[in-house]
mmCIF file as gemmi writes it, N, C-alpha and C atoms, coordinates in Angstrom:
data_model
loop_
_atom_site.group_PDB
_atom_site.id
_atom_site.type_symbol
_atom_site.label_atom_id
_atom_site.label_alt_id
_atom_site.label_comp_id
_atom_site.label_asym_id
_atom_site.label_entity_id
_atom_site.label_seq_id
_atom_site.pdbx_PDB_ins_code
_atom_site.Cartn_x
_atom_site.Cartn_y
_atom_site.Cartn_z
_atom_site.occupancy
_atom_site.B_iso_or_equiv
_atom_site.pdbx_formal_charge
_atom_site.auth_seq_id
_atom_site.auth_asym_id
_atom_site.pdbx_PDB_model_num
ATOM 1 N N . UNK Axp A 1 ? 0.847 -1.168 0 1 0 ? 1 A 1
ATOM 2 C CA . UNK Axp A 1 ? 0 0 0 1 0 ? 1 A 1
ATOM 3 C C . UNK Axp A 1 ? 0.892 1.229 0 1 0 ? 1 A 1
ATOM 4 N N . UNK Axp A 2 ? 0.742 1.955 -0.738 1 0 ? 2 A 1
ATOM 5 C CA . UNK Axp A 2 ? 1.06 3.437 -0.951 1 0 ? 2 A 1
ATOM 6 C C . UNK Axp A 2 ? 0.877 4.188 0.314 1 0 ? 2 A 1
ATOM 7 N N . UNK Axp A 3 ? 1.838 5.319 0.744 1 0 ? 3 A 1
ATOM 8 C CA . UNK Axp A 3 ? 1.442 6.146 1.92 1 0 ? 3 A 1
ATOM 9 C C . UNK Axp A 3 ? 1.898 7.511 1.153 1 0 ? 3 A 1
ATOM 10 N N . UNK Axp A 4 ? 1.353 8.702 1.766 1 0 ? 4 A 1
ATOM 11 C CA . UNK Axp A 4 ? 1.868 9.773 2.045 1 0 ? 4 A 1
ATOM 12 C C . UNK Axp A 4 ? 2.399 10.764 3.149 1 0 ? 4 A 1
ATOM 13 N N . UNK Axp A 5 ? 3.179 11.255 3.443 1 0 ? 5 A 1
ATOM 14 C CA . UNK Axp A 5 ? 3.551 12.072 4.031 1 0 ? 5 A 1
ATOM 15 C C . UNK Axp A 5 ? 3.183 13.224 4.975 1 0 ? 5 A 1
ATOM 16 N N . UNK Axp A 6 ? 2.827 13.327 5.876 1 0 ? 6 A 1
ATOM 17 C CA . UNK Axp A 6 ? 2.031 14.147 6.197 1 0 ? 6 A 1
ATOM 18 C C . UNK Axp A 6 ? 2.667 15.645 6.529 1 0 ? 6 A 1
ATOM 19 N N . UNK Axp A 7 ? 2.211 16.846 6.727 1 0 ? 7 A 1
ATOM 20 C CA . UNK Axp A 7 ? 2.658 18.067 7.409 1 0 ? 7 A 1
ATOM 21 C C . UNK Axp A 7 ? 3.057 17.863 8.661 1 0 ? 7 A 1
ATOM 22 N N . UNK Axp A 8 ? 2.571 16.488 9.285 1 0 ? 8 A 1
ATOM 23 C CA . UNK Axp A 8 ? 3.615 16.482 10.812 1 0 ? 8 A 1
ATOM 24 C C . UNK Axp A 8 ? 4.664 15.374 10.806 1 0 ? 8 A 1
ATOM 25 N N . UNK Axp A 9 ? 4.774 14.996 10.196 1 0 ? 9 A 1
ATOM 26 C CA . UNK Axp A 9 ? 5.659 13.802 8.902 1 0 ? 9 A 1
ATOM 27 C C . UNK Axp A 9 ? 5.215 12.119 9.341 1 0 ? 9 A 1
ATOM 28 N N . UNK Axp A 10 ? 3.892 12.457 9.89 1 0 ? 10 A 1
ATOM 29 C CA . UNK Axp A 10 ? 3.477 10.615 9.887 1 0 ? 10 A 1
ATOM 30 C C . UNK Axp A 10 ? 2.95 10.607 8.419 1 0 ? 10 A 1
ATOM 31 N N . UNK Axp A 11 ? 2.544 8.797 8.39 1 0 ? 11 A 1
ATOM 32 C CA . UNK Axp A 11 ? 2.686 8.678 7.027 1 0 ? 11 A 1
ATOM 33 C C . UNK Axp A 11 ? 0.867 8.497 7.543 1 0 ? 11 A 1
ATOM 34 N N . UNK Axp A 12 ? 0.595 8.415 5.904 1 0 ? 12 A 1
ATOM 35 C CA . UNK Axp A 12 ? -0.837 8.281 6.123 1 0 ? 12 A 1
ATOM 36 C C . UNK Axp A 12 ? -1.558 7.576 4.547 1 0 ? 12 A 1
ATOM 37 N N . UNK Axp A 13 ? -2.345 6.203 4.372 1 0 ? 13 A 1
ATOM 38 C CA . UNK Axp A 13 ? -2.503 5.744 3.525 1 0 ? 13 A 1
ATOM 39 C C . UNK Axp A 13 ? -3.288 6.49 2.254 1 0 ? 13 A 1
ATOM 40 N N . UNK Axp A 14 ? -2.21 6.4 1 1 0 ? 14 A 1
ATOM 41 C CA . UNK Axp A 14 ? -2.768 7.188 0.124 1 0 ? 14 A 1
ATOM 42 C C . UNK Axp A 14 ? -4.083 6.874 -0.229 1 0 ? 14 A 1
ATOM 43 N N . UNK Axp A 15 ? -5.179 7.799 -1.087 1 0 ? 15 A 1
ATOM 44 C CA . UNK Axp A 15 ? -6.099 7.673 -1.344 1 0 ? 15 A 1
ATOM 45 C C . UNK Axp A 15 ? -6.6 6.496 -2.289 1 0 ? 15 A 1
ATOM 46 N N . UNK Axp A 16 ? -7.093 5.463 -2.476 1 0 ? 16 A 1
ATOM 47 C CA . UNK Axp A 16 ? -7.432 4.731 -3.378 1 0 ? 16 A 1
ATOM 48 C C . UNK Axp A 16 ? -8.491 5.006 -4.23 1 0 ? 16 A 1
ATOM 49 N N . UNK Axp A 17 ? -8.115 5.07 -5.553 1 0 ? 17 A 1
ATOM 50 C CA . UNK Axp A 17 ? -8.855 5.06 -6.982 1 0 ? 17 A 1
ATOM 51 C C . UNK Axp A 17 ? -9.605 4.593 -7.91 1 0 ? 17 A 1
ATOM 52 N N . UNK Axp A 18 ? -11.206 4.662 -8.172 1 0 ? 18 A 1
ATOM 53 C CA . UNK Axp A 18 ? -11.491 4.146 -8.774 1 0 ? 18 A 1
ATOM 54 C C . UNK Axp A 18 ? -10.925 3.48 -9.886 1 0 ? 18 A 1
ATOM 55 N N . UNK Axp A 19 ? -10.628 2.024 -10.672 1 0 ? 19 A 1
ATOM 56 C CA . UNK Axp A 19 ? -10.027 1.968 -11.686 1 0 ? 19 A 1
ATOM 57 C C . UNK Axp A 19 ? -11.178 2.019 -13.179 1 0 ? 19 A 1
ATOM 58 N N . UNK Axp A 20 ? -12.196 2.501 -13.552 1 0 ? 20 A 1
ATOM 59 C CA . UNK Axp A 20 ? -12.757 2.506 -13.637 1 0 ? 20 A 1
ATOM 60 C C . UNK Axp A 20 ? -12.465 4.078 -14.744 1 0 ? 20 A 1
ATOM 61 N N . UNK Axp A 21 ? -12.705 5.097 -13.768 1 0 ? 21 A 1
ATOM 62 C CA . UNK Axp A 21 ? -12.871 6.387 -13.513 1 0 ? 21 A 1
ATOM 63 C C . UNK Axp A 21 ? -11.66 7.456 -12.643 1 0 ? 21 A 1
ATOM 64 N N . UNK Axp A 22 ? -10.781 6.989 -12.313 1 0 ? 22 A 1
ATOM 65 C CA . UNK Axp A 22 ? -9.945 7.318 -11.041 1 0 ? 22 A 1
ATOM 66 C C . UNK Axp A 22 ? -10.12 8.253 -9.897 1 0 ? 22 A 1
ATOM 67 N N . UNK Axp A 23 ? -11.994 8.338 -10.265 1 0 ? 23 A 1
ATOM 68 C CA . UNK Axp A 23 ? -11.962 9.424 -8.783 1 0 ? 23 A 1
ATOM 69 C C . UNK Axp A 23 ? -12.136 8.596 -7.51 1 0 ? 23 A 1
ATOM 70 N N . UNK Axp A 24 ? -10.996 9.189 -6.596 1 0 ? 24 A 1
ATOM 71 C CA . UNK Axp A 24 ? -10.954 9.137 -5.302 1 0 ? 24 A 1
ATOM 72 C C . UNK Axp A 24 ? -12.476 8.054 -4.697 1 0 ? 24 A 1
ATOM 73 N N . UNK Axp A 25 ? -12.317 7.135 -3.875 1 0 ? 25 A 1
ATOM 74 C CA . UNK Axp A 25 ? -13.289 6.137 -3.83 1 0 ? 25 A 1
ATOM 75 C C . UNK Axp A 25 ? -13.763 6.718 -2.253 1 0 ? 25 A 1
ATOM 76 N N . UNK Axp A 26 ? -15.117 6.168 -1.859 1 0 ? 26 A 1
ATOM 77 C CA . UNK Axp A 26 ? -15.497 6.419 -0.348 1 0 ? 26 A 1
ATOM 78 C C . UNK Axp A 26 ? -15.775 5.32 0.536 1 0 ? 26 A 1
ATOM 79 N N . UNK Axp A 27 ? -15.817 5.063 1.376 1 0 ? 27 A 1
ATOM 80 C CA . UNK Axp A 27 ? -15.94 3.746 2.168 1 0 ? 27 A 1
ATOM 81 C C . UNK Axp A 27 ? -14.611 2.525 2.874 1 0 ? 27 A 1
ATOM 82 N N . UNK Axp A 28 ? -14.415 1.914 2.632 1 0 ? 28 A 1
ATOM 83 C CA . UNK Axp A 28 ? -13.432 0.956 2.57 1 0 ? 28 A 1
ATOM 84 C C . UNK Axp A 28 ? -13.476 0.234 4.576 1 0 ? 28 A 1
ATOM 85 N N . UNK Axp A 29 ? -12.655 -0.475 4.795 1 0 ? 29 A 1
ATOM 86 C CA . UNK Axp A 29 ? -11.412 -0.872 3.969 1 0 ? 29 A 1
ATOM 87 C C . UNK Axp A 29 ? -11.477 -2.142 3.201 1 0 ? 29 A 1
ATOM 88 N N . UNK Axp A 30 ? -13.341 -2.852 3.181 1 0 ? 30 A 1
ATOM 89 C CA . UNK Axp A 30 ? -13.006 -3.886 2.907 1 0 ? 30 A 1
ATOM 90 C C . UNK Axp A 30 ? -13.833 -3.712 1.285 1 0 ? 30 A 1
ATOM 91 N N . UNK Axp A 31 ? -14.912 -3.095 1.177 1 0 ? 31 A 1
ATOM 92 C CA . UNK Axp A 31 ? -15.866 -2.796 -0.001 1 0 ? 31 A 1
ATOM 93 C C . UNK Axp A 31 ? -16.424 -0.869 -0.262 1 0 ? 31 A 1
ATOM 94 N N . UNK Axp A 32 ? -15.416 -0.474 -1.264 1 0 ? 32 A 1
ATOM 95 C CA . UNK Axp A 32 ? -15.159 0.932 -1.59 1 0 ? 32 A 1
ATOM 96 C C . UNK Axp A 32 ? -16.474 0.867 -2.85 1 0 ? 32 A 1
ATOM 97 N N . UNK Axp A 33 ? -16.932 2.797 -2.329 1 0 ? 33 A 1
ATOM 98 C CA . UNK Axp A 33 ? -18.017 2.98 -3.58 1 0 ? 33 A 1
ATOM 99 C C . UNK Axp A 33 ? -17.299 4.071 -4.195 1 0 ? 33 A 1
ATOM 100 N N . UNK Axp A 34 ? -17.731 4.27 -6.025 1 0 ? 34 A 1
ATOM 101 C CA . UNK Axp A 34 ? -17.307 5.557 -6.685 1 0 ? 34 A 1
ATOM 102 C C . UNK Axp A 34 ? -18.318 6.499 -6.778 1 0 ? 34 A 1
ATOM 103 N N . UNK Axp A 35 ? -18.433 7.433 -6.051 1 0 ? 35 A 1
ATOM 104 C CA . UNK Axp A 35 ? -19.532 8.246 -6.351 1 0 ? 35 A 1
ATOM 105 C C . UNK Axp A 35 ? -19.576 9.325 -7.679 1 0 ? 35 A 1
ATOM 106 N N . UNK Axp A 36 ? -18.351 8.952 -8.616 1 0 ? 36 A 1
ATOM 107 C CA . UNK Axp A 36 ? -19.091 9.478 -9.543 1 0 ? 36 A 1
ATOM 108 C C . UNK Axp A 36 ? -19.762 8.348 -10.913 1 0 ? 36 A 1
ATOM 109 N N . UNK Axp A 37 ? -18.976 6.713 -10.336 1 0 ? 37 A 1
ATOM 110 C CA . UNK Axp A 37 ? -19.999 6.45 -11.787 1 0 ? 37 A 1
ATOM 111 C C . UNK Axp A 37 ? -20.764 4.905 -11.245 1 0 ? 37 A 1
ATOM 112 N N . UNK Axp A 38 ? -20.597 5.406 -9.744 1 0 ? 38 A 1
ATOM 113 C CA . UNK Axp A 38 ? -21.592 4.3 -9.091 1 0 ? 38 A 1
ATOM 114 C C . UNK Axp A 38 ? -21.118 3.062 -8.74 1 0 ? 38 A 1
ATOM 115 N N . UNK Axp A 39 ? -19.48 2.749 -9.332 1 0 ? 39 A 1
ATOM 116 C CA . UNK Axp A 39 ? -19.878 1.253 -8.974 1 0 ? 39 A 1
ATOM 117 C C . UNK Axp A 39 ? -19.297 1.216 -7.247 1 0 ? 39 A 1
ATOM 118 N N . UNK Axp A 40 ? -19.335 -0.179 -7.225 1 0 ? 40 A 1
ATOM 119 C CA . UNK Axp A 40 ? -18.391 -0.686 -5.594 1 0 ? 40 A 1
ATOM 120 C C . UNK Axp A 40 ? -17.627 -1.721 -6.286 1 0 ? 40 A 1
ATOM 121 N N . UNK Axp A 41 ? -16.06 -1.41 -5.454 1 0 ? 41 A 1
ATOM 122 C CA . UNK Axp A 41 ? -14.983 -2.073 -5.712 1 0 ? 41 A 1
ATOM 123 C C . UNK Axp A 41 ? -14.582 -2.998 -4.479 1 0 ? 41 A 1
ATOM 124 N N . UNK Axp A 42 ? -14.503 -4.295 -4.245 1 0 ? 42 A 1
ATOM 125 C CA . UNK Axp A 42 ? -13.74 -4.622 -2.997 1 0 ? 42 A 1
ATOM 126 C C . UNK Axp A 42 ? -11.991 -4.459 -3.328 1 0 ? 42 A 1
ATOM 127 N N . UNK Axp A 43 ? -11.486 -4.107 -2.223 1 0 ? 43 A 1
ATOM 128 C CA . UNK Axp A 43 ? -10.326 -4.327 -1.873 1 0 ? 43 A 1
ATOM 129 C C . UNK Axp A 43 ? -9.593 -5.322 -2.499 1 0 ? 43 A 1
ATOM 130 N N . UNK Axp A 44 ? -9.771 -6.245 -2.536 1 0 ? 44 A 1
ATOM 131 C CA . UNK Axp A 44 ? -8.903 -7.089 -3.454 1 0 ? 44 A 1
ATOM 132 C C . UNK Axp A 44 ? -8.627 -6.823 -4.957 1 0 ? 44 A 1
ATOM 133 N N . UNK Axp A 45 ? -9.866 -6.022 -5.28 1 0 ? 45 A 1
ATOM 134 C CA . UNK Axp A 45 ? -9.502 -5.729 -6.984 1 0 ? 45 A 1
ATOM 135 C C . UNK Axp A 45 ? -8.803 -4.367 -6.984 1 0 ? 45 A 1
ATOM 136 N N . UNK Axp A 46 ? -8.435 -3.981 -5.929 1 0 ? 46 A 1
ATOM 137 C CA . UNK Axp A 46 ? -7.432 -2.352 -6.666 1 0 ? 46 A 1
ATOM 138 C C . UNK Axp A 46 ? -6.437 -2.777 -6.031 1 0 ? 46 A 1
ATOM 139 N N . UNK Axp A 47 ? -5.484 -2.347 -7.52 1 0 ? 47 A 1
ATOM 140 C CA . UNK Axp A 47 ? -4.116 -2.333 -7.463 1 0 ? 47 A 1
ATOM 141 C C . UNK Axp A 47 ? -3.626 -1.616 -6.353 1 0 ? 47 A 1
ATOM 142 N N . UNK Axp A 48 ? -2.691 -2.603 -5.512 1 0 ? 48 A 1
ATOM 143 C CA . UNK Axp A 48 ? -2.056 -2.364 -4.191 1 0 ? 48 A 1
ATOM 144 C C . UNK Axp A 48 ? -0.867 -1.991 -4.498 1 0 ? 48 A 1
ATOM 145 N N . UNK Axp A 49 ? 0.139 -2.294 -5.365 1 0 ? 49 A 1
ATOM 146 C CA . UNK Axp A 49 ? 1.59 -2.578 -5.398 1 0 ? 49 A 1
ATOM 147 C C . UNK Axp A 49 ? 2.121 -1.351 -5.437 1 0 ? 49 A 1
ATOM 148 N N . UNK Axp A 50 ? 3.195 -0.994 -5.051 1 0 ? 50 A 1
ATOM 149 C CA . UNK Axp A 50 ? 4.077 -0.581 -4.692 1 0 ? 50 A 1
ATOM 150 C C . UNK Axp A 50 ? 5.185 -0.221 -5.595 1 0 ? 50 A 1
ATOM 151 N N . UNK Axp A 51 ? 5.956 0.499 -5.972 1 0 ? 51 A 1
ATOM 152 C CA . UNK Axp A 51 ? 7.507 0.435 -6.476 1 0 ? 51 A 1
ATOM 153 C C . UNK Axp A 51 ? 8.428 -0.026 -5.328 1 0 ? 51 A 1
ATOM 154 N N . UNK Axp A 52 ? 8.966 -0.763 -5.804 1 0 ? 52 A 1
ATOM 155 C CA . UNK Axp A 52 ? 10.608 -1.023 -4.409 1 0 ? 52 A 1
ATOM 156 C C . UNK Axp A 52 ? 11.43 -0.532 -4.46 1 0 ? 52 A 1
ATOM 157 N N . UNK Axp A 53 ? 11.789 0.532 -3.435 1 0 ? 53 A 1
ATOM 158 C CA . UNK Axp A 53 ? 13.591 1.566 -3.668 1 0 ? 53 A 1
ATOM 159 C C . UNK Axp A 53 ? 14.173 0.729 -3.384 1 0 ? 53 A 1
ATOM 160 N N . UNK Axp A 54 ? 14.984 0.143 -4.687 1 0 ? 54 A 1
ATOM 161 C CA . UNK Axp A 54 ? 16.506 -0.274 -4.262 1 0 ? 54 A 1
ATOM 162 C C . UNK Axp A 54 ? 17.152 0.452 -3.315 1 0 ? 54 A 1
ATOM 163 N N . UNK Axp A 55 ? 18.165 0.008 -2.267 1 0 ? 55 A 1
ATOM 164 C CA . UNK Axp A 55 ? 18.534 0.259 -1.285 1 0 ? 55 A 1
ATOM 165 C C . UNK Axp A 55 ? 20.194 0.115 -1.987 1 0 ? 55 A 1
ATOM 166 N N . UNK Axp A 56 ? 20.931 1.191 -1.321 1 0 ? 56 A 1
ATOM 167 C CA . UNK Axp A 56 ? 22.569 1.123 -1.701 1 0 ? 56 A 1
ATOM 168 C C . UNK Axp A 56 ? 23.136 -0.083 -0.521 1 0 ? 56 A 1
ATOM 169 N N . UNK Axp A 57 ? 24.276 -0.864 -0.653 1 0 ? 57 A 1
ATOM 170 C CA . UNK Axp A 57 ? 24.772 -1.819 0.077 1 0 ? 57 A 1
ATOM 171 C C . UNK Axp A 57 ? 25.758 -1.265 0.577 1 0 ? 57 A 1
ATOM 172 N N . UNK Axp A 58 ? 25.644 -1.556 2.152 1 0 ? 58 A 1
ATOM 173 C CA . UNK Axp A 58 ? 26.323 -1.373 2.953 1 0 ? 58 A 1
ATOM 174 C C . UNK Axp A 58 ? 27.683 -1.103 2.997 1 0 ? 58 A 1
């Protein structure tokens, strides 16, 4: 799961996206609605993944 950053620097889970439509979804965490083109998404169908920062070696 994606986070962002906050103004007091905790992190805080980014917004999840309709895939559909990509506006911003309401509800969750287990069954999300799109209020602009109606449907409901569960959790398992939106893309979770991540990029991985390679890390420099020690």
């Amino acid at each position: 799961m994606s986070t962002l950053t906050t103004s007091t620097g905790t992190r805080a889970p980014a917004k999840k996206r309709c895939p559909r439509c990509t506006t911003a979804l309401d509800g969750g965490p287990v069954l999300f609605h799109c209020p602009t083109c109606k449907k409901s998404v569960y959790a398992a169908d939106l893309d979770n993944e991540f990029p991985a920062t390679l890390g420099r070696a020690a």
